[in-house]
N, C-alpha and C positions, 0 to 999 in steps of 0.2 A: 599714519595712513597706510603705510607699507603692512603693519602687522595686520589691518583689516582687511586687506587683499588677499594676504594670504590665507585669513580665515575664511572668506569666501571661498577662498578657492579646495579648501579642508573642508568646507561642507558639502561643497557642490559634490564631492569627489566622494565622501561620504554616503551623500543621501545617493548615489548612484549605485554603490556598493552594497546600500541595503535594499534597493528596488531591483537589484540584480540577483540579491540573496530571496526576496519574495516570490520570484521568476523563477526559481531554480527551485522551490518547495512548492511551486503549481505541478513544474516538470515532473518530478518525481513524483508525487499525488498521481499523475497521470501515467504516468510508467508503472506505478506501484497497482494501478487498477488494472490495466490492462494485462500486467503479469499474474494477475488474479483470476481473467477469465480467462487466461490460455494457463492455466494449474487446473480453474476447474473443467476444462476443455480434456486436455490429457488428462486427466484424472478419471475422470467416467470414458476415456478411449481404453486408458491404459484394463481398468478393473470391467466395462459390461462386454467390450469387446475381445479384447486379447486374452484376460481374464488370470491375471497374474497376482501372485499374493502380496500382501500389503507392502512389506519392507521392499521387494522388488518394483515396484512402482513407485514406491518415492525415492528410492537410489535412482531410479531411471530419471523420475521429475528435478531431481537434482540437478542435473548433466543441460536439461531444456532450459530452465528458467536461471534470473538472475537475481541478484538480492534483493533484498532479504528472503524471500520464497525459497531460494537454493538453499541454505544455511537452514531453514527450519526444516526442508523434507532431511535435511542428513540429521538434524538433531533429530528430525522421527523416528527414522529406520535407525539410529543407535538406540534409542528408547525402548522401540518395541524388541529388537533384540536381544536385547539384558533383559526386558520383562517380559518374558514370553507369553505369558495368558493376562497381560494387564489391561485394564480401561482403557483403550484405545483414545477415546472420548474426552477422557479423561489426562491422560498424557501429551493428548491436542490442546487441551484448554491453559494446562501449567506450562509448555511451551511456548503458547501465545503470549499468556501474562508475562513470563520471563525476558520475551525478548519486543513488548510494545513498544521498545523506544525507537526501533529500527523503522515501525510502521508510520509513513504520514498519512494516514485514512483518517475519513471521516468518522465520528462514533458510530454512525448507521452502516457505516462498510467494513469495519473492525467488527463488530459485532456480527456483522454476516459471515465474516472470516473466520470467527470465534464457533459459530454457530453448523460451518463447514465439517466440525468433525463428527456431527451426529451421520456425515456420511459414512464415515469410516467403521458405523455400528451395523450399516446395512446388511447382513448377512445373504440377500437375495440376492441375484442382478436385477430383477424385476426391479424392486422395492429400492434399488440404487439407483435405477433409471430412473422412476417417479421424483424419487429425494434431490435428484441431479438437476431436474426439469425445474422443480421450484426455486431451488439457488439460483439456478442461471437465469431464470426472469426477474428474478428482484437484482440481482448483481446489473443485468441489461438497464433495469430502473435507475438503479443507482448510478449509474453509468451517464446514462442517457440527461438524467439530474447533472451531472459533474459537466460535461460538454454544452449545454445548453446556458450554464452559469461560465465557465470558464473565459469566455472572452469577458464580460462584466468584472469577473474578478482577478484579471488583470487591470483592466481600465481603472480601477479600482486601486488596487495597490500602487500603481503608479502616479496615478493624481494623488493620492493620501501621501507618498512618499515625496513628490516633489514640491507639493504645499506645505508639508511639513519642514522640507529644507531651506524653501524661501521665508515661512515664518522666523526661523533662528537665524538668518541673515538677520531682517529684517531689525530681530530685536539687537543684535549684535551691532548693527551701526547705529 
């Protein structure tokens, strides 16, 4: 009887552990988004307004944001360093695939983020402005998506994880 107690109390302990580890992958999903629209926020201050060259503005965007966002603008600006006339574009996209495991986005906000570096092709400021405009309403979409599901998808993970902890009692006694 004693050893079933204590497995109770090993699951209980458990299933809290993993409704905690759920909790803490919304958090960041939502940290991760929001580091998103203030990259592309500075991003079109840094380049339509102040109007500084590429590695300069993501050395700077580095110092603002926090992971994974910092860590990719320095692997940029060493990138485009060593490659002085390379695909910009291009050196965005193998830097993302390289390091997706950092990102917990959705495939629709990955893919936006992926799709980020056709700014860095803009040669205008005009046509950076315009490029800028469209990211940031589907990012605001995407957004606005995530917060609207967010409380459901706690509720959610927490009843799924605590009925799944009382199911393995249950079969356990």
């Amino acid at each position: 009887m004693m050893i079933k107690i204590f497995g109770v109390i090993f699951i209980v302990l458990a299933t809290a552990g993993i409704m905690l580890a759920k909790e803490e992958d919304l958090q960041n999903h939502r940290r991760q988004l929001e580091q998103m629209a203030l990259f592309l926020s500075l991003l079109q201050n840094e380049i339509c307004n102040l109007r500084h060259p590429l590695p300069k503005v993501l050395s700077h965007l580095a110092t603002q944001l926090e992971e994974p966002y910092q860590s990719l603008c320095t692997q940029m600006q060493q990138e485009l360093e060593k490659q002085n006339q390379a695909d910009v574009g291009r050196i965005w996209r193998q830097l993302l695939t390289r390091t997706k495991g950092q990102f917990v986005l959705s495939l629709e906000e990955y893919v936006l983020l992926l799709e980020l570096g056709g700014l860095f092709v803009c040669n205008q400021v005009e046509l950076f402005d315009e490029c800028y405009m469209g990211y940031r309403e589907r990012l605001q979409l995407l957004m606005r998506q995530f917060y609207e599901g967010y409380p459901r998808r706690r509720k959610i993970n927490r009843y799924t994880t605590v009925i799944g902890g009382i199911f393995v009692i249950l079969i356990l006694l």
